[in-house]
N, C-alpha and C positions, 0 to 999 in steps of 0.2 A: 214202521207199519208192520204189523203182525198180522199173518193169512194162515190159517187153520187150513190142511191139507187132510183130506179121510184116506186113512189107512186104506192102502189095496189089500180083495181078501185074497192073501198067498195061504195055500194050503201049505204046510209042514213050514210056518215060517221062521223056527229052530231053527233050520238047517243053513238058513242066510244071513241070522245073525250072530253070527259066528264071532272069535275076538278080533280075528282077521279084517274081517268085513267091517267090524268099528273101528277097527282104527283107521283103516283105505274112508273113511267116510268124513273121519275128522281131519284125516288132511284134506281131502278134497273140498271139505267144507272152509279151512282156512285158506286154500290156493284163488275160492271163489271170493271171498272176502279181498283178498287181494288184490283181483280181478275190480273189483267195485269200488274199488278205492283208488283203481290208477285210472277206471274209467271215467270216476269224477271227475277227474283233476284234467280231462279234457274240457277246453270249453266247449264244445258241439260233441254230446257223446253223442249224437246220431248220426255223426260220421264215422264214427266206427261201425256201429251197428248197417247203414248202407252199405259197407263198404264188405262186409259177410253177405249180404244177399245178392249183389254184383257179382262175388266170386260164386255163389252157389249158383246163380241162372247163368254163370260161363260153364261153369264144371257139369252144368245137367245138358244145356245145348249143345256139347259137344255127344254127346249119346247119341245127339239127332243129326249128328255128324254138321253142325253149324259151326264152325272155328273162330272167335275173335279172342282178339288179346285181351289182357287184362289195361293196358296203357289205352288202346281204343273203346273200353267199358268207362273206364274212369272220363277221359277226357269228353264221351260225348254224356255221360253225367253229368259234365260243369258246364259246358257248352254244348247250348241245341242244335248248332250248326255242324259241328261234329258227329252228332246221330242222324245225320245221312246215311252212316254205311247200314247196309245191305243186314251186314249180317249182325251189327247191333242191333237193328230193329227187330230183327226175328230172335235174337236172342232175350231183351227185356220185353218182349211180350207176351214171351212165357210167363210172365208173375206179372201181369198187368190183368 
């Protein structure tokens, strides 16, 4: 599947396309190929992809000074009985 992206307008955009900058761009371009090719070979790629926004609503709740683990995000994830705690609830309903 091919998606046509419109150029941003960067004024002086010489100055970013550098030889530098192409070639940081074609590895990063093959690291993400990489990336999609190990993420296939998951059966459930959406438990990777869940398992990055778990870590992000721990890593932002904690700003709001709320502390849970990564072990009590995951476990009350897979069991509802487990999202009891306190400060799970207040932590995934930030992104609810």
């Amino acid at each position: 599947m091919s998606i046509y992206i419109e150029p941003l307008p960067l004024p002086n955009i010489e100055q970013w396309e550098t030889r530098a900058v192409l070639k940081r761009t074609a590895t990063a371009h093959r690291h993400l190929a990489e990336l999609k090719g190990v993420a296939a070979s998951i059966p459930n790629e959406a438990i990777l992809i869940n398992t990055l926004a778990l870590q992000e609503a721990k890593d932002s709740s904690e700003v709001e000074n709320i502390v849970t683990t990564h072990d009590e995000l995951y476990k009350a994830n897979l069991f509802e009985e487990a999202a009891s705690n306190l400060n799970f609830k207040k932590t995934t309903h930030l992104w609810v």
